[in-house]
Structures are given as structure tokens and as C-alpha cells.
C-alpha positions as CSV (number, residue, x, y, z in Angstrom):
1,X,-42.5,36.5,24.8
2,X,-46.2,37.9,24.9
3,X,-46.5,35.9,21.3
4,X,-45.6,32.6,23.1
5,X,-47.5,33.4,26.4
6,X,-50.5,34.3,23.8
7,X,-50.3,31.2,22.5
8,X,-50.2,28.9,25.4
9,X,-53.6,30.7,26.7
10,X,-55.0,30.0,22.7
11,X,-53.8,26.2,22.7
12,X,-55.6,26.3,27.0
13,X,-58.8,28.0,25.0
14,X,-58.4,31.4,27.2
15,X,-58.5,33.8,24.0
16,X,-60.3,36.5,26.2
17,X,-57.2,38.5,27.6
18,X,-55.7,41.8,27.5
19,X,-51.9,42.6,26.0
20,X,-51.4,44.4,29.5
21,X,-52.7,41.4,31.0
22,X,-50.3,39.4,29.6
23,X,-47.5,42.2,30.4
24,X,-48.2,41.4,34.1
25,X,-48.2,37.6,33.5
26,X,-44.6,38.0,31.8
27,X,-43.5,40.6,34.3
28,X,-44.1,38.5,37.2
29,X,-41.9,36.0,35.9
30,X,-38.8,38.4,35.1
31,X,-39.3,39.9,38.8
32,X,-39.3,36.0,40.2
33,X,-36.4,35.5,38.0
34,X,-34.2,38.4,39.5
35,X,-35.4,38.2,43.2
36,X,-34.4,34.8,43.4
37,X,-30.9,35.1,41.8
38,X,-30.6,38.0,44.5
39,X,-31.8,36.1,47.5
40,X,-29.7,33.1,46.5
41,X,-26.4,34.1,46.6
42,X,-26.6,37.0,49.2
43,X,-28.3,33.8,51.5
44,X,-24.7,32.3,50.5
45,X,-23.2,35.6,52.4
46,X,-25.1,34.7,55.2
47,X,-21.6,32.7,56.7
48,X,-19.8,34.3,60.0
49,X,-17.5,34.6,57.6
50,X,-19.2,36.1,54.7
51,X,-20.7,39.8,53.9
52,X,-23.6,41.4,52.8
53,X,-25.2,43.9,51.2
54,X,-29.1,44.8,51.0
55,X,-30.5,48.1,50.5
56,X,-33.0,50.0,48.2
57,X,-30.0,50.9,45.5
58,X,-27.6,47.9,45.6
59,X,-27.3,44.0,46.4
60,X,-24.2,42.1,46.8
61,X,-22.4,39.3,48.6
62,X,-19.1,38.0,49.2
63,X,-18.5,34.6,50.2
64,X,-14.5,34.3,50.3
65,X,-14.9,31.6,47.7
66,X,-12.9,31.8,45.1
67,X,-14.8,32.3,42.1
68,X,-16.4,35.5,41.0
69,X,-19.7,33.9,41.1
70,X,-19.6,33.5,44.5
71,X,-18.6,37.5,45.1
72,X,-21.0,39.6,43.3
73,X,-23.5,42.2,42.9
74,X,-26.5,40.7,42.1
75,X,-28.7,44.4,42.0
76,X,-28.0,47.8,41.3
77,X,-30.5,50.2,40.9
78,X,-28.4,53.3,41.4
79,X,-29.0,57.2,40.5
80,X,-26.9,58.1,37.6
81,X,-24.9,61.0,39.5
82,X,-23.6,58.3,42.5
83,X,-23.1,55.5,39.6
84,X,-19.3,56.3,39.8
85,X,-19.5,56.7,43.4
86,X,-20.6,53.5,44.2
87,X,-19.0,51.4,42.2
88,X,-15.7,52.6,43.6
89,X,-17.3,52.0,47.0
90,X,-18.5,48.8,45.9
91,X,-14.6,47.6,44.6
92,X,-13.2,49.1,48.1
93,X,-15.1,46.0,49.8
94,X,-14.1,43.1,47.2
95,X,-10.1,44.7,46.8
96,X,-10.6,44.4,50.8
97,X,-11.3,40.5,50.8
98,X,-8.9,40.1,47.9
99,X,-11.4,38.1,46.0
100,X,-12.6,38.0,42.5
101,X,-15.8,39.5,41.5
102,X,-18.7,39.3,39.1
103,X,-21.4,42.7,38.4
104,X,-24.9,41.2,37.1
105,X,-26.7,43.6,34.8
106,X,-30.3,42.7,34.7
107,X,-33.4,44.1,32.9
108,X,-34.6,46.2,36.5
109,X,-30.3,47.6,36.5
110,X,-30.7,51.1,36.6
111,X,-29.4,53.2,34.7
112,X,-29.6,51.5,31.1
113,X,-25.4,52.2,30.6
114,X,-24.3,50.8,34.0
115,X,-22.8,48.5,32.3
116,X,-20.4,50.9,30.3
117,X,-19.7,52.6,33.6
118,X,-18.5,49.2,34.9
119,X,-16.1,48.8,31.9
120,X,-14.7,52.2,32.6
121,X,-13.8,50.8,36.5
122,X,-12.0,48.3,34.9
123,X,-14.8,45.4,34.5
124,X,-14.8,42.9,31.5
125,X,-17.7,41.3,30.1
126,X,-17.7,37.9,30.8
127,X,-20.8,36.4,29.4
128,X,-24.8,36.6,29.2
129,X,-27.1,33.9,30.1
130,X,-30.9,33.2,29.4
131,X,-33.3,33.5,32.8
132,X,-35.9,31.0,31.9
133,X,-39.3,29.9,33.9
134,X,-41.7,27.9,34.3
135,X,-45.3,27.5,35.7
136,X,-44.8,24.5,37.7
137,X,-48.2,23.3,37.0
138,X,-47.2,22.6,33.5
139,X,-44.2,20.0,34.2
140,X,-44.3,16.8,33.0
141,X,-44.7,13.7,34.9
142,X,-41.9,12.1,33.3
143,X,-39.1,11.8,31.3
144,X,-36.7,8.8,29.8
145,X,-34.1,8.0,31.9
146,X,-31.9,5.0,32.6
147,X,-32.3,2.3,34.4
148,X,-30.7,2.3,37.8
149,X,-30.9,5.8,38.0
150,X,-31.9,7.6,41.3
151,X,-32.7,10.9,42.9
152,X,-32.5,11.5,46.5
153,X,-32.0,15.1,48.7
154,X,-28.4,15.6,50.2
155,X,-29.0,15.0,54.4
156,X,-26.0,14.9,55.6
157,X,-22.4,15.9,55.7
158,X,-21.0,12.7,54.1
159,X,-23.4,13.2,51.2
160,X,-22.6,16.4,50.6
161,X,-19.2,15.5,50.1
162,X,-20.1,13.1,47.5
163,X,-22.5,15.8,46.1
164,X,-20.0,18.6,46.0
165,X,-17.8,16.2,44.5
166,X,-19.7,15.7,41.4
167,X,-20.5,19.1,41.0
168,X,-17.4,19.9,41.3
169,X,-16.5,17.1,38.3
170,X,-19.4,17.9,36.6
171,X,-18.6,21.7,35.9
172,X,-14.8,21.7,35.9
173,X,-14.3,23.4,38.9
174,X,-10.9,23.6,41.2
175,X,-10.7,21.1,44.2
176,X,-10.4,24.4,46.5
177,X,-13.5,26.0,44.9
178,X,-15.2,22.5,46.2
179,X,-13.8,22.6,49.8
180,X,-15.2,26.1,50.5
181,X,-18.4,25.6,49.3
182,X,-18.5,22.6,51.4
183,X,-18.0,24.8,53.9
184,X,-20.8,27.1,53.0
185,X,-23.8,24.6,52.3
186,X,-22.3,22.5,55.7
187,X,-23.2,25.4,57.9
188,X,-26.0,26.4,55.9
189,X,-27.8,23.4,56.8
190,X,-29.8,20.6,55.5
191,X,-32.8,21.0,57.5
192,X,-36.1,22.1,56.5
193,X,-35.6,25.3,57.9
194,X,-33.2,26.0,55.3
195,X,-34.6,27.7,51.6
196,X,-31.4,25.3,50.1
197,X,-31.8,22.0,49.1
198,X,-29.2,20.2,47.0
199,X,-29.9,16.6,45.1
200,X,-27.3,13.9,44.2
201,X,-28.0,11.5,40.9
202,X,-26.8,8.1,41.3
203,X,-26.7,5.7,38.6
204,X,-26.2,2.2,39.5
205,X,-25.1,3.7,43.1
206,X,-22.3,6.1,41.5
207,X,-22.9,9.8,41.9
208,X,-23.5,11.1,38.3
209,X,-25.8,14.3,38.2
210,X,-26.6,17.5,40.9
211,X,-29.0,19.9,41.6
212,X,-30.1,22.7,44.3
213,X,-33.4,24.2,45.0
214,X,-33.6,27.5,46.4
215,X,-37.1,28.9,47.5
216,X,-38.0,32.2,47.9
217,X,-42.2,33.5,48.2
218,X,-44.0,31.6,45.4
219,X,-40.7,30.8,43.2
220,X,-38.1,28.0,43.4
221,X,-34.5,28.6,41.6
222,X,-33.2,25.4,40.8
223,X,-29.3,25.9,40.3
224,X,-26.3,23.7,40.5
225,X,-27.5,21.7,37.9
226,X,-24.7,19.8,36.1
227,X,-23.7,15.8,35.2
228,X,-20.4,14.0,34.8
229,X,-19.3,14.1,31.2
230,X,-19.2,10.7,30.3
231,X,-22.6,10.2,31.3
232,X,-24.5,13.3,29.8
233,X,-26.8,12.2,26.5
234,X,-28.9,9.7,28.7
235,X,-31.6,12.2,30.1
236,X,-30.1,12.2,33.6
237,X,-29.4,16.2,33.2
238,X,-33.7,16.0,32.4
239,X,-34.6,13.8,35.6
240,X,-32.2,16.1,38.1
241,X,-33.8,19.0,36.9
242,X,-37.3,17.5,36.6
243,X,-37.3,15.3,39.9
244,X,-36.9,18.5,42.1
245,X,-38.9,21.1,40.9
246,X,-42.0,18.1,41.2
247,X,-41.2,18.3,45.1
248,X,-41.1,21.9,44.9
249,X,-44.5,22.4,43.5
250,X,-45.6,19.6,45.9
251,X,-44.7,21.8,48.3
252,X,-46.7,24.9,47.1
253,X,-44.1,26.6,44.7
254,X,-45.5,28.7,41.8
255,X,-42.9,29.6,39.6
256,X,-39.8,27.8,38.7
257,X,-36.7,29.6,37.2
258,X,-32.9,28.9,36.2
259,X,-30.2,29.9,34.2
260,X,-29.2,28.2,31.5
261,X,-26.1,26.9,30.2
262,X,-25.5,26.8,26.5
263,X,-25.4,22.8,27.1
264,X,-29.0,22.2,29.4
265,X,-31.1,25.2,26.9
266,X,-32.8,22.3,24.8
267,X,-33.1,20.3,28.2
268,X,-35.0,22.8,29.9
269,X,-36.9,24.0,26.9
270,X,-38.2,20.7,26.1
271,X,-39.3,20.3,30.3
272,X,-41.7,23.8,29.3
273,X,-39.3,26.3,30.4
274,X,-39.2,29.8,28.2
275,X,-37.1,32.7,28.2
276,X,-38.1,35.8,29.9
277,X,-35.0,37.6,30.2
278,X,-31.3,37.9,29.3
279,X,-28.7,38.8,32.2
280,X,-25.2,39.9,31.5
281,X,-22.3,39.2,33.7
282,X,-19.0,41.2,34.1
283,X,-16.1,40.6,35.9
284,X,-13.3,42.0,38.2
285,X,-10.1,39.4,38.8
């Protein structure tokens, strides 16, 4: 990664810049990368109905949704002789709420074999996906899309229906999993208060394509991101990721960052995004 940031500044003509430098410069994009994913979903916990977790050692949320991705333990930075310890404590509170969960393990998890500890407690290892980002001053402008297609930020309850419906198409989701998170992003809000903002595709006036902003500090996550199968290979899955993080640097964000799918990694790459970090997921049904 300090190869390609090196030669980004060579192509820009800033040769004159230290490897330690350029550490910072890559680190600042792996610590925007984990803090957002952490402030996301324990914002998600935020519900009357929800819990959460935030201290020095640990991170997590449960949202009652279920879907381990919507229960999970987002940080861990634990000492090794209360690893044990607190992953039991940890399970008391999911096993509690009968709810699946997920454990991220992340390049800041402490200790380096947490995640061999979590396999002991009876945790499988699901899958690992690519944290990418982006310095938003480096999106394009543009990028092919059809005709008749349009963008437009979810306001309301009735478009958040039609928004949770296609997400909830899009990824292959349960029907229930879609009426609870309804249930989240209603109360969470559509105002400008709120860090969330989610964004419904239409082409030709049918809902094809979402996506959600989150902002936290200097760094928008853009998650969500997904487009009805018989209408992906048209650049739509480009324009809903592009057409948001361009309001989000209009609006002062730095950094960009997602995760990506197997499907959207040539997307995103081609849009300027790079891989800073791999995060590995395990689960506990």
C-alpha cells in the first residue's frame, strides 16, 4: 500500500516525502476505516430497543435484528489474561437476546490470536472482506449510466419502504430481516441531524439500486450498497456509489470508505478506491 500511495504522490509530482510520512498517510485511512464501521452499527444500537457497548477494551451492539451483522462486536482491544473472560461475558449478553452474532477482527484487535480464542468459544469463521478508501477529492465527476436513471436521498417513511425493499431484493435478504430494519432507520431519522443517509436508484421510475452514507469526523462510510440482479452490468452499482460520496465531500467529508463485496471490488476500484486493510468476520448462530 505505501508502493501505490508512492506512486500517486510521483504521478501528483510530490516525490519529496518520507516512508514514515507516508505510514501516517496510510494509517489514517485504516483508523477511518475501523472507526467508522464501529460508529455505524453501534449508532444502529442506539433504538429503545437496542444495546450497547463502548468502552476503552470492547465495542459492540445488538439490534434484535436478525442477522449476525446486525449483533456484533465491532472492537476488541482486550488484555490477553481477560481474553477468555470477556468473551464469555460478551456471549452472556447475545445468548440473553437470543440473537445471532458476528465478532470483527480488525488490524487494531488486540491480541494478534483473538481470533483463535473466539473459535475455542465456539465461533466459526465466516468470511474476510477488503476495507477500502478513498480521498474524496480524487472522485470522478462522472460515470456511464443509463438513461432514465436517477438518484435521490430517502425522506420519508414511504420511501424507505420502497428503499428497504430493494435492498432487501438486491442482497437476498429475508422479508423479516427488512421489516426490522425498517424499524431501525424509521426511528433513526431522516433529518439532517442524523449521521445516516440512505439513497434509492430509480430507473425509469422503478427502484433498482441503494446506498447509505454514514458520517463520522472527516470520514463518510458509504454501506448498503447493492442493485437488483437483473439490472446489474449497466453502471447503476457505479452511479449509487458515486452520486453520494459527491454530496458527501460537498459537504466537507475527507475520507470515504467501504467494504467490499466480491461483486462491487472492480466497481469501486475503478471510482479510485484502494485497499488499506483486510477485516475478518466470525460468527455465533
Amino acid at each position: 500500500m505505501v508502493n501505490n500511495l508512492a506512486s500517486w504522490l510521483a504521478d501528483k509530482g510530490e516525490l519529496a516525502v518520507s516512508r514514515s510520512e507516508l505510514y501516517i498517510s496510510v494509517r489514517s485511512f485504516v483508523d477511518a476505516i475501523e472507526e467508522n464501521i464501529t460508529k455505524f452499527y453501534t449508532n444502529l444500537g442506539q433504538v429503545p430497543w437496542g444495546e450497547v457497548e463502548l468502552s476503552r477494551e470492547i465495542a459492540w451492539m445488538i439490534t434484535g435484528m436478525p442477522s449476525p451483522t446486525f449483533n456484533a462486536v465491532l472492537r476488541s482491544q482486550l488484555p490477553p489474561q481477560y481474553v477468555d473472560a470477556t468473551i464469555e461475558q460478551t456471549l452472556k449478553h447475545f445468548q440473553a437476546r437470543q440473537v445471532p452474532m458476528m465478532w470483527w477482527v480488525g488490524p487494531s484487535t488486540h491480541p494478534a490470536d483473538l481470533a483463535a480464542s473466539l473459535v475455542r468459544h465456539g465461533f466459526t469463521y465466516a468470511d474476510n472482506v477488503p476495507g477500502m478508501a478513498i480521498d474524496l477529492s480524487m472522485l470522478p465527476e462522472t460515470v456511464p449510466a443509463p438513461r432514465g436513471l436517477t438518484i435521490e436521498r430517502v425522506t420519508d417513511g414511504e420511501m424507505l419502504k420502497q428503499w428497504v425493499w430493494t435492498w432487501v431484493r438486491g442482497w437476498g435478504h429475508s422479508e423479516k430481516l427488512g421489516e426490522e430494519f425498517y424499524k431501525v432507520a424509521a426511528f433513526l431519522g431522516f433529518g439532517s441531524h442524523s449521521p445516516y443517509r440512505h439513497y434509492l436508484a430509480r430507473l425509469h421510475d422503478r427502484p433498482v439500486a441503494t446506498a447509505s452514507l454514514f458520517f463520522n469526523n472527516e470520514s463518510v462510510g458509504i454501506y448498503h450498497i447493492t442493485t437488483l440482479p437483473e439490472f446489474r452490468r449497466q453502471g447503476i452499482g457505479a452511479a449509487i456509489t458515486l452520486s453520494p460520496l459527491q454530496e458527501a465531500r460537498d459537504l466537507n467529508a475527507r475520507i470515504g470508505i467501504l467494504f467490499s463485496s466480491p461483486q462491487g471490488f472492480k466497481i469501486y476500484r475503478a471510482l479510485g478506491f484502494e485497499v488499506y486493510c483486510t477485516l475478518h468476520r466470525y460468527e455465533k448462530i
